[in-house]
C-alpha positions as CSV (number, residue, x, y, z in Angstrom):
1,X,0.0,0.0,0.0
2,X,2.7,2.3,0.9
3,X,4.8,1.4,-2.2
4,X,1.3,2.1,-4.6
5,X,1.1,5.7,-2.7
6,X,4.2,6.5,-3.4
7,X,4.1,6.0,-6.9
8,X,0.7,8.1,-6.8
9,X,2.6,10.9,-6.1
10,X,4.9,11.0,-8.9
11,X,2.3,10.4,-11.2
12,X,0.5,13.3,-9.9
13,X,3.5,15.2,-9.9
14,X,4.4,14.1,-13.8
15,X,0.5,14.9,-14.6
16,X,1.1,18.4,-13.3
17,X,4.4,19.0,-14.3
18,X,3.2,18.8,-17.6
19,X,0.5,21.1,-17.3
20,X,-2.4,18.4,-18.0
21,X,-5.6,18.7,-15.8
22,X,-6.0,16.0,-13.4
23,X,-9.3,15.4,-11.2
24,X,-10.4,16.2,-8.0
25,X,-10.7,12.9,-6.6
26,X,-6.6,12.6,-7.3
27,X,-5.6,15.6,-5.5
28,X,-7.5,14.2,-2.5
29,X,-5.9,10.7,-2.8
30,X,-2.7,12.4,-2.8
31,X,-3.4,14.8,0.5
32,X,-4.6,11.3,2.9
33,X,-1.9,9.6,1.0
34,X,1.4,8.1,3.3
35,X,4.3,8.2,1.7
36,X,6.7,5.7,2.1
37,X,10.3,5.5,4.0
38,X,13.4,4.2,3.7
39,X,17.2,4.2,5.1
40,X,18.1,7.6,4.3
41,X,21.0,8.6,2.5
42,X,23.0,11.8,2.5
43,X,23.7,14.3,0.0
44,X,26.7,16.3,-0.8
45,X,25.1,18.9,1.8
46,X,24.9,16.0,4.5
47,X,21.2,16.6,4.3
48,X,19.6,12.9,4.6
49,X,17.2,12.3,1.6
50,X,15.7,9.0,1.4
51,X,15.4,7.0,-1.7
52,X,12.0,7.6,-2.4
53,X,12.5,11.9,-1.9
54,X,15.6,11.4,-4.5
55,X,13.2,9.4,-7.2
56,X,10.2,11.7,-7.0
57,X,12.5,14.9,-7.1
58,X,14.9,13.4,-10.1
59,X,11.6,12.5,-11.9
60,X,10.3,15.9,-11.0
61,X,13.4,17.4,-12.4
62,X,13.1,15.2,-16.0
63,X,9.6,17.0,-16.2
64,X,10.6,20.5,-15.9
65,X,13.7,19.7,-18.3
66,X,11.1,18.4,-21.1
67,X,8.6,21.3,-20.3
68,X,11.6,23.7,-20.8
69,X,12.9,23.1,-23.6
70,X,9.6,24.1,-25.1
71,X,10.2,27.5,-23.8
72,X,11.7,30.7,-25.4
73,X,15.3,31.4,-25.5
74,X,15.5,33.3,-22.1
75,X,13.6,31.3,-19.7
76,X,14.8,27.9,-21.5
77,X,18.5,28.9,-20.7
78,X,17.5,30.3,-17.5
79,X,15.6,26.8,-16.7
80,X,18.2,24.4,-18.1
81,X,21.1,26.1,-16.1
82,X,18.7,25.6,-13.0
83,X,18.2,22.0,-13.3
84,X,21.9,21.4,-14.4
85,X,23.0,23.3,-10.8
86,X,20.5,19.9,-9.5
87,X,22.9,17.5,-11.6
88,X,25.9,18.8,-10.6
89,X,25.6,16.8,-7.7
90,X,23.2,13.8,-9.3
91,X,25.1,13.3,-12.2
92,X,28.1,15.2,-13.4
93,X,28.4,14.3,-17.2
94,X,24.6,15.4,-17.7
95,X,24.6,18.5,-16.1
96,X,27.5,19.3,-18.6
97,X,25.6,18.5,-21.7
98,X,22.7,20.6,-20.5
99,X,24.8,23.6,-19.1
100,X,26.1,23.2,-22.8
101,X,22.4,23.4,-24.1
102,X,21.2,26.1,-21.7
103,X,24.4,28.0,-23.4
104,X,23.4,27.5,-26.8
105,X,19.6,28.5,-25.7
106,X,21.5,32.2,-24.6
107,X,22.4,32.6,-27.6
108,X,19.2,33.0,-28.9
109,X,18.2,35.7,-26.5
110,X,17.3,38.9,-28.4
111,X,17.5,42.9,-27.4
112,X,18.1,42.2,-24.2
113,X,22.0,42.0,-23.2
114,X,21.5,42.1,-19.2
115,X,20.1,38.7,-19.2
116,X,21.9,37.3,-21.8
117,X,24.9,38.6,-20.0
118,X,24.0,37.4,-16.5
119,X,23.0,33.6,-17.6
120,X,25.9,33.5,-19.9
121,X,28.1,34.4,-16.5
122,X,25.8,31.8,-14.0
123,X,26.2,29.0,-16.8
124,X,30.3,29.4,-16.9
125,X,30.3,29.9,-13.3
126,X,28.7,26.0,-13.0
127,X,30.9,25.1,-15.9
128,X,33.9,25.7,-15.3
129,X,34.2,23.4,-12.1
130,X,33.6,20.6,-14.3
131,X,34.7,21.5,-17.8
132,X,37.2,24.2,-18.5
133,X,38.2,23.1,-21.9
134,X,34.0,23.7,-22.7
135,X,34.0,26.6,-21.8
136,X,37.0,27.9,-23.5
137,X,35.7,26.9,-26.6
138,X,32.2,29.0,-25.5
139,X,34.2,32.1,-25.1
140,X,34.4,33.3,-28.4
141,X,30.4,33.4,-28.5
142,X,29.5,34.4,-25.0
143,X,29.0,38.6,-24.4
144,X,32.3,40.7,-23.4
145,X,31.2,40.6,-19.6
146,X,30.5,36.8,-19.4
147,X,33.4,36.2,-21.8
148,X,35.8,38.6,-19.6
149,X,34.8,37.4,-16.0
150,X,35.4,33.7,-17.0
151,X,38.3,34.4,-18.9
152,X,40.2,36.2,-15.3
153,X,38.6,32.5,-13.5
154,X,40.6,30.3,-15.7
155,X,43.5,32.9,-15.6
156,X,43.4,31.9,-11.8
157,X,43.5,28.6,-12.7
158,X,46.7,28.8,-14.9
159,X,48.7,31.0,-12.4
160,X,47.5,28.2,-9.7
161,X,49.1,25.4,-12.2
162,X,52.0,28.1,-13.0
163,X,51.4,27.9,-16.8
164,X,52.4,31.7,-17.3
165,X,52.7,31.3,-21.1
166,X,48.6,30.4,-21.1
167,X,47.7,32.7,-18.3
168,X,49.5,35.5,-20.6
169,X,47.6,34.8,-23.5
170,X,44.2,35.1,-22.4
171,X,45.5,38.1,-20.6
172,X,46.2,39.3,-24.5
173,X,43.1,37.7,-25.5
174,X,40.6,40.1,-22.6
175,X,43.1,43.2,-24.0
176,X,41.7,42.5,-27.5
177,X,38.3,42.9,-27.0
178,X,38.0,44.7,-23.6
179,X,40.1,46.7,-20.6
180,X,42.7,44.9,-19.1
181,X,42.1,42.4,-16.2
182,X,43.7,44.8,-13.8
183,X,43.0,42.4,-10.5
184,X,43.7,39.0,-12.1
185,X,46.8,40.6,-14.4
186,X,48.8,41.9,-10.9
187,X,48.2,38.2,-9.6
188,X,49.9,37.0,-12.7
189,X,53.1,39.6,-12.6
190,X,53.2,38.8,-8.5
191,X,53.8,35.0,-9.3
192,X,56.1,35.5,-12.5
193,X,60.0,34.5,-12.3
194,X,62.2,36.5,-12.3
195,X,63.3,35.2,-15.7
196,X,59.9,36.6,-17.4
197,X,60.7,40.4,-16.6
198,X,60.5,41.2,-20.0
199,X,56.5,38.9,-20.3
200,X,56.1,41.6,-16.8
201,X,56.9,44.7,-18.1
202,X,55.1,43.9,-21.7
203,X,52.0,43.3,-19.2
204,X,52.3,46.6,-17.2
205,X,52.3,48.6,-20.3
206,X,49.4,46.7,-21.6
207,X,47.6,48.0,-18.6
208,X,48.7,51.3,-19.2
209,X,47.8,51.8,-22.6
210,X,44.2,49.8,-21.7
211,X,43.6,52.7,-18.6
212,X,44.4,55.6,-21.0
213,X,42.2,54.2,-23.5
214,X,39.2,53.8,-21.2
215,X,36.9,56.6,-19.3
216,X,36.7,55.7,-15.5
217,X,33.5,57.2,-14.3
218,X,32.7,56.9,-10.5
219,X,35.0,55.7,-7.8
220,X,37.9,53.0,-8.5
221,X,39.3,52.1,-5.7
222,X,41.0,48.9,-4.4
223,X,43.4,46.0,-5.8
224,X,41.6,45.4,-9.7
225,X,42.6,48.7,-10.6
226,X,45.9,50.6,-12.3
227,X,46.8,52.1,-9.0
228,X,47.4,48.8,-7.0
229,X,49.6,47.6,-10.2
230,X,51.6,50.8,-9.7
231,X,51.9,51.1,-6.0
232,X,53.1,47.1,-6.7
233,X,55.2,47.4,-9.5
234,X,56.2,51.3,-9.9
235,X,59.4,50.8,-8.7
236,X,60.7,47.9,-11.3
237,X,58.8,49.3,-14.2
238,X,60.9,52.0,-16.5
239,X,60.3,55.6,-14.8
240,X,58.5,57.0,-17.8
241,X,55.8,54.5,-18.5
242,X,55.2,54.4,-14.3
243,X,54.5,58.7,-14.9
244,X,52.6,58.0,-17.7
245,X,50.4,55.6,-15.5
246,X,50.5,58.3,-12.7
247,X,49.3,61.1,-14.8
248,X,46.4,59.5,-16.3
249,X,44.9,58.0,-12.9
250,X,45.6,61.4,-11.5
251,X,43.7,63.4,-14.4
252,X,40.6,60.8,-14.3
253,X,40.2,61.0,-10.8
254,X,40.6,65.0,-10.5
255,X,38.3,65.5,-13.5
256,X,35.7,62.7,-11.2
257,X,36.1,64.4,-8.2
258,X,35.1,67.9,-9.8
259,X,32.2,66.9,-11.4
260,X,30.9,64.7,-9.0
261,X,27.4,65.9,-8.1
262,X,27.7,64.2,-4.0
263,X,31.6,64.4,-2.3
264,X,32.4,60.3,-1.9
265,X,33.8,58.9,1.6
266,X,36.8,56.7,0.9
267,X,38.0,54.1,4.1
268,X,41.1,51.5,3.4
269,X,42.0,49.2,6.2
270,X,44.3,46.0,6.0
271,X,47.1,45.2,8.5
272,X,49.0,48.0,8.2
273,X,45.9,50.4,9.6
274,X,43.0,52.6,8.4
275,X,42.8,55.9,6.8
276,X,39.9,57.7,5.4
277,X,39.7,60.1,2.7
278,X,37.0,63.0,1.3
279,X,37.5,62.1,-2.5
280,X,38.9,59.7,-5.1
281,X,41.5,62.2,-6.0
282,X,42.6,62.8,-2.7
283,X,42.8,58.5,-2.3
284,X,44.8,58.2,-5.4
285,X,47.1,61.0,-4.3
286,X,47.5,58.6,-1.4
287,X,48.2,55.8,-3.2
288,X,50.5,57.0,-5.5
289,X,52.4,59.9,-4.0
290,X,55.5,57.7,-2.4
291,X,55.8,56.5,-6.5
292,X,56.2,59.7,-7.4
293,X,59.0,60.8,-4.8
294,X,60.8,58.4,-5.6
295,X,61.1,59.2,-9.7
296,X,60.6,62.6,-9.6
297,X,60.7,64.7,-6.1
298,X,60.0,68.4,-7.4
299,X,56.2,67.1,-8.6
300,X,55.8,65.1,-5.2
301,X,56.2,68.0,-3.0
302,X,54.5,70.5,-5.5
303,X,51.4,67.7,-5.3
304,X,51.8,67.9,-1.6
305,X,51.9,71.6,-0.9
306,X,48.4,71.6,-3.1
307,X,46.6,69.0,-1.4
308,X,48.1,69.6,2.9
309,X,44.9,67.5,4.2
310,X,47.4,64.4,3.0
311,X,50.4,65.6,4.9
312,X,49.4,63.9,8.1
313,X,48.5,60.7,6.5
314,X,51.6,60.3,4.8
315,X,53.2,60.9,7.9
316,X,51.6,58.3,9.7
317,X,51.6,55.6,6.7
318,X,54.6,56.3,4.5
319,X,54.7,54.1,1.9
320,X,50.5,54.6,1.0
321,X,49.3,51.7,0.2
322,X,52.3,49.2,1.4
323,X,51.8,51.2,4.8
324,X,48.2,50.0,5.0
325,X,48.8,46.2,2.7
326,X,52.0,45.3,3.7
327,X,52.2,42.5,1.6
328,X,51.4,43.9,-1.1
329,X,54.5,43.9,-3.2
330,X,55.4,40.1,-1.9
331,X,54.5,37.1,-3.3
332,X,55.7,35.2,-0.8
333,X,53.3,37.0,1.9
334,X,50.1,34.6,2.7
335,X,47.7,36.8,4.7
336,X,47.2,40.5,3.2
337,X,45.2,42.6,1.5
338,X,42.8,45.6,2.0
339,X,39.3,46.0,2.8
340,X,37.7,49.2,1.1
341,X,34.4,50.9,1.3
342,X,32.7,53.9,-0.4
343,X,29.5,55.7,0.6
344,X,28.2,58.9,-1.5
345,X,26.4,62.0,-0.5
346,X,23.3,62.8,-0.7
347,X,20.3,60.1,0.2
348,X,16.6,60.7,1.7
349,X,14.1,59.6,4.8
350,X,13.4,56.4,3.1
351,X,16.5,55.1,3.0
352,X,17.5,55.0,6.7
353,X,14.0,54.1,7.4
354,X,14.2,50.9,5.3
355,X,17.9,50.4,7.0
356,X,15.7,50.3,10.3
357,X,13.2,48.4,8.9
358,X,15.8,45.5,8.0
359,X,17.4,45.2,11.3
360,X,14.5,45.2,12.8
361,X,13.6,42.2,11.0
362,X,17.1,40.4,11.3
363,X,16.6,41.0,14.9
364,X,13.3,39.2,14.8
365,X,14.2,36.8,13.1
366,X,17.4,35.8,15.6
367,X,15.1,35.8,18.4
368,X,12.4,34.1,16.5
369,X,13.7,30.5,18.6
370,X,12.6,31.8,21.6
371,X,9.2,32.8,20.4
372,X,8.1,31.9,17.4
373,X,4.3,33.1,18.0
374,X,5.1,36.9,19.4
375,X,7.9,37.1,16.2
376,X,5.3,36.4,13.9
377,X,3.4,39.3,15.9
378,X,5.9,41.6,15.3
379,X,7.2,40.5,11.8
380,X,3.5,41.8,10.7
381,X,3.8,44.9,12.2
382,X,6.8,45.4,10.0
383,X,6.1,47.7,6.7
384,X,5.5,45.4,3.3
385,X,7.8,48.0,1.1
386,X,9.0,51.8,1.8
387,X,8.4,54.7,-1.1
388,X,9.2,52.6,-4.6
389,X,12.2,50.7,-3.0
390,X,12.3,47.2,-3.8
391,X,13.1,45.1,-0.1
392,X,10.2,43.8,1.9
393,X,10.8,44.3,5.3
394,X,8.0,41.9,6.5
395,X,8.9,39.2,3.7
396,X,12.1,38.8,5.0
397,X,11.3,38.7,8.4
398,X,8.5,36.2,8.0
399,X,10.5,33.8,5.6
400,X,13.7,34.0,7.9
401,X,11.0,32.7,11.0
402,X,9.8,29.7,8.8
403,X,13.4,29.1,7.7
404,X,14.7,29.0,11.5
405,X,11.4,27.2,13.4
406,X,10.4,25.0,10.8
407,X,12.3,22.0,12.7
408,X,11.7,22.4,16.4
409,X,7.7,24.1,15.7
410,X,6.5,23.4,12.1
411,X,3.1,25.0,13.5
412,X,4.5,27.8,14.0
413,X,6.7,27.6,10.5
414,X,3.4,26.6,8.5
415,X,2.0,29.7,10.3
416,X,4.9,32.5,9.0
417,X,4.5,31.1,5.5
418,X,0.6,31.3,5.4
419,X,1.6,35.2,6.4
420,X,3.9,35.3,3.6
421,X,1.5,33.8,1.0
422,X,-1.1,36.7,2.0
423,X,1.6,38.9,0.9
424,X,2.7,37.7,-2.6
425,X,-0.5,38.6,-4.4
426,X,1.0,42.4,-3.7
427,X,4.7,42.0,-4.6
428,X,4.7,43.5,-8.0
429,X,5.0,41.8,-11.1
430,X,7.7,43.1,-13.5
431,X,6.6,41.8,-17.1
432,X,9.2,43.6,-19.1
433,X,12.4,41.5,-16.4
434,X,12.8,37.6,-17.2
435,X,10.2,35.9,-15.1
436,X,12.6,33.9,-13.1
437,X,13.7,37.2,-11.3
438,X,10.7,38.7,-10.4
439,X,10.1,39.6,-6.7
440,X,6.9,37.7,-6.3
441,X,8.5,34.6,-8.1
442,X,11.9,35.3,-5.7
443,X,8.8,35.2,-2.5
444,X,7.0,32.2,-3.9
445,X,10.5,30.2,-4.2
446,X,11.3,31.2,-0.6
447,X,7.8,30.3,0.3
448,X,8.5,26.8,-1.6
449,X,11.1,25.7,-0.4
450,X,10.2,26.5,3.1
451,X,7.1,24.0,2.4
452,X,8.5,21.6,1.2
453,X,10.7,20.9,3.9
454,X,7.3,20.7,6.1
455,X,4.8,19.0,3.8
456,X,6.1,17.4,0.4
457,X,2.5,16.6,-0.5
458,X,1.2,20.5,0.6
459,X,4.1,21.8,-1.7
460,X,3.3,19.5,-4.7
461,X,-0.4,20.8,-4.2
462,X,0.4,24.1,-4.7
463,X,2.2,23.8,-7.7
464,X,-0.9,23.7,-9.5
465,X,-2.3,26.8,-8.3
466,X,0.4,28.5,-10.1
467,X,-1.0,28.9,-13.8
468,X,1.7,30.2,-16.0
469,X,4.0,27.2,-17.1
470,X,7.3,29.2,-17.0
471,X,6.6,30.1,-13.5
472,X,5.2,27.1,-12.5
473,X,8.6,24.9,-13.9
474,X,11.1,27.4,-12.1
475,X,9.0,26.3,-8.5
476,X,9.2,23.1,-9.2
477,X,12.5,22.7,-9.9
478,X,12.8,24.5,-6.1
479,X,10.9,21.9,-4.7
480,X,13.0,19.2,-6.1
481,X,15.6,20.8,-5.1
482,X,14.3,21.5,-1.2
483,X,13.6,17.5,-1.5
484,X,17.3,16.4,-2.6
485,X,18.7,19.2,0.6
486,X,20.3,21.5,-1.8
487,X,19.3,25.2,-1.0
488,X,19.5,27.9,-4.1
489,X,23.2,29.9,-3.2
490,X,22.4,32.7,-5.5
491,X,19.5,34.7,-6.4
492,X,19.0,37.3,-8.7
493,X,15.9,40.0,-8.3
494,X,15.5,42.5,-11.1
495,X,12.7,44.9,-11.3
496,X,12.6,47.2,-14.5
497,X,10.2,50.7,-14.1
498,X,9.5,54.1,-16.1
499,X,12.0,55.2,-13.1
500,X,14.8,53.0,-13.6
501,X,15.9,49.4,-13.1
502,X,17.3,48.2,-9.7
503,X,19.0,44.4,-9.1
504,X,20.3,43.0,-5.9
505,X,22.0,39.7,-5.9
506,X,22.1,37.4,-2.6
507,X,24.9,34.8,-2.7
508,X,26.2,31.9,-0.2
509,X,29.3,30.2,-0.1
């Protein structure tokens, strides 16, 4: 009998899955149906999934795959990548050949770069792990941004293996059709022998040329930029082509800092201290001033006499940046580097109100243990959204209760996710943003998964509530997925307006 109802339930999963009507009478048998058990086994989490879970949710996942493949090119990449993240763990050589397809579906997205761009960087991201030669040969195809972030990754992995030669060509190769990999390009010099000064110094001019050759609007602060090569290498490089460098950052940053419409707040820390600063210009003064005494000492103290705010810091932290980074400069050095942070001007009411708002809630939610019923209480009290800005105070607080409770008082967890159902219906739908990234799809995944974990059968259920296909295969994939223990690590939200567009991007290790 057991055995029969378990096989119920993936046929009324298949039968919904693949959008066909099924009866009343079915849905009920699957509600009073028991489902069966076994020795549970654990997954590469250490989450123990019993045999049965891992059949219904693989079978689950074969649906969704055939559903989306009959989906345009956006949300058939965006679905195939999803199920491929599953089979990473279920079975390596197929999530390859699908990460392959859901590539190849990318391609045929149309006047609209920003997805294309960010499921062409998720689908090498998943890749690369498991096949680098694939997606090497991809690269040529992909978008500059996919193409360049991947490119720096398996950079990393050359300088890791110490094959320089190949590291130095895809440096070349990122040069060709983009700015240079500042970051992943100083890594490479730090590591190179001594016998490849001549590879080095072809490199550093590369990056010089690149910077003059690009306009750096905003704030660039930190070690993937120009500066941190020069403050590195300055002093081994030929004197002219380190002024050259010098020049340039400084008349980039001085023309950003004068037409910046707010004044920016620089802070650097690392072992060496922390310093703050009012501008970018005055930071790359910072940075670069010890460079410039040392090739050319009239224009450091002329620099110095024009800027005096920087007199004490200098004093303090001599060398700039290797004052603050020690290691810096050393390859052999195996803890440094340097925290930075920048905050503009300007701002409004809402902003620190919504600041409030979220503590409040992560403070609810950490005490939520102790009392799941009163956090519920207050998580309502919480505002649903502030002015037209895009976090949900009360989501997140009644999603983080279900997530922490749901062991030790599912009641209580089944409660928080009933108040976070009420709430979806107003989350806005954004028609012109892939549907995958909508906020009410991003609440209805946390929602899922959340229900899942409580009741497999209520979570099937309301799967077929949810009438558009697209939407309906992305949930379900969360539910297999909540079945097998393996949590979503990154999300993407994207809402598009008249006003503007706005993203935010939550990510786990």
């Amino acid at each position: 009998m057991a055995r029969s109802a378990f096989k119920l339930q993936v046929i009324v999963a298949a039968a919904l899955l693949a959008s066909c009507a099924f009866s009343q009478q079915v849905q009920q048998q699957q509600e009073v149906s028991a489902r069966t058990t076994s020795s549970p086994k654990a997954d590469a989490n250490g989450v123990k999934v019993s045999k049965e879970d891992t059949q219904l949710a693989t079978q689950m996942l074969e649906i969704s795959e055939s559903t989306a493949r009959g989906f345009e090119s956006p949300m058939r990449a965006y679905s195939l990548l999803q199920i491929a993240q599953v089979h990473v763990t279920l079975d390596k050589k197929k999530a390859i050949e699908m990460l392959k397809d859901a590539f190849t579906a990318s391609l045929g997205i149309r006047d609209d770069n920003f997805t294309k761009q960010n499921i062409q960087e998720d689908i090498f991201r998943t890749l690369l792990p498991l096949s680098q030669a694939d997606v090497e040969e991809f690269l040529p195809q992909a978008e500059p941004r996919p193409r360049k972030q991947a490119s720096e990754q398996i950079i990393s992995r050359y300088i890791e293996s110490k094959n320089f030669e190949s590291a130095i060509d895809l440096v070349n190769q990122i040069t060709r059709f983009d700015e240079f990999p500042y970051g992943t390009g100083g890594k490479l010099m730090m590591v190179m022998p001594e016998e490849m000064s001549g590879e080095r110094m072809s490199l550093f001019a590369q990056a010089v040329n690149s910077y003059k050759n690009h306009e750096h609007k905003g704030v660039h602060v930190g070690s993937d930029t120009l500066t941190y090569m020069a403050a590195s290498f300055g002093s081994k490089m030929p004197p002219k082509m380190v002024m050259q460098a010098v020049d340039e950052i400084l008349s980039q940053a001085k023309k950003n800092t004068e037409n910046a419409t707010n004044a920016a707040s620089i802070t650097i820390s690392g072992e060496g201290g922390t310093t703050s600063f009012g501008s970018e210009y005055e930071y790359q003064l910072f940075a670069l001033l010890p460079l410039i005494e040392k090739l050319d000492e009239g224009r450091a103290r002329q620099l110095l006499e024009e800027n005096q705010s920087l007199k004490a810091k200098l004093t303090q932290y001599s060398s700039g940046l290797q004052s603050i980074d020690p290691g810096m400069a050393d390859p052999k050095a195996k803890n440094h580097g340097m925290s930075t942070s920048v905050h503009g001007g300007g701002g409004g009411g809402n902003v620190e109100w919504m600041q409030e708002a979220m503590r409040q809630a992560e403070k609810i939610v950490s005490d939520a243990g102790q009392n799941p019923t009163q956090a519920i209480a207050q998580a309502a009290a919480l505002p649903a959204s502030i002015g037209n800005m895009r976090l949900c105070p009360r989501a997140q607080a009644l999603d983080g209760i279900a997530q922490q409770v749901w062991k030790d008082s599912p009641s209580a967890a089944k409660q928080a996710l009933d108040e976070l159902r009420k709430l979806l219906p107003d989350l806005p739908l954004q028609l012109s943003a892939l549907k995958a990234w909508w906020p009410s799809v991003d609440a209805y995944r946390r929602f899922i998964e959340v229900e899942t974990r409580i009741s497999e059968r209520k979570a099937i259920k309301i799967l077929t509530e949810i009438k558009d296909p697209e939407i309906r295969t992305v949930e379900s994939i969360m539910v297999s997925r909540s079945m097998l223990g393996m949590p979503v690590k990154r999300v993407m939200i994207v809402e598009r307006s008249k006003s503007g567009n706005s993203m935010s991007v939550h990510a786990e290790d």
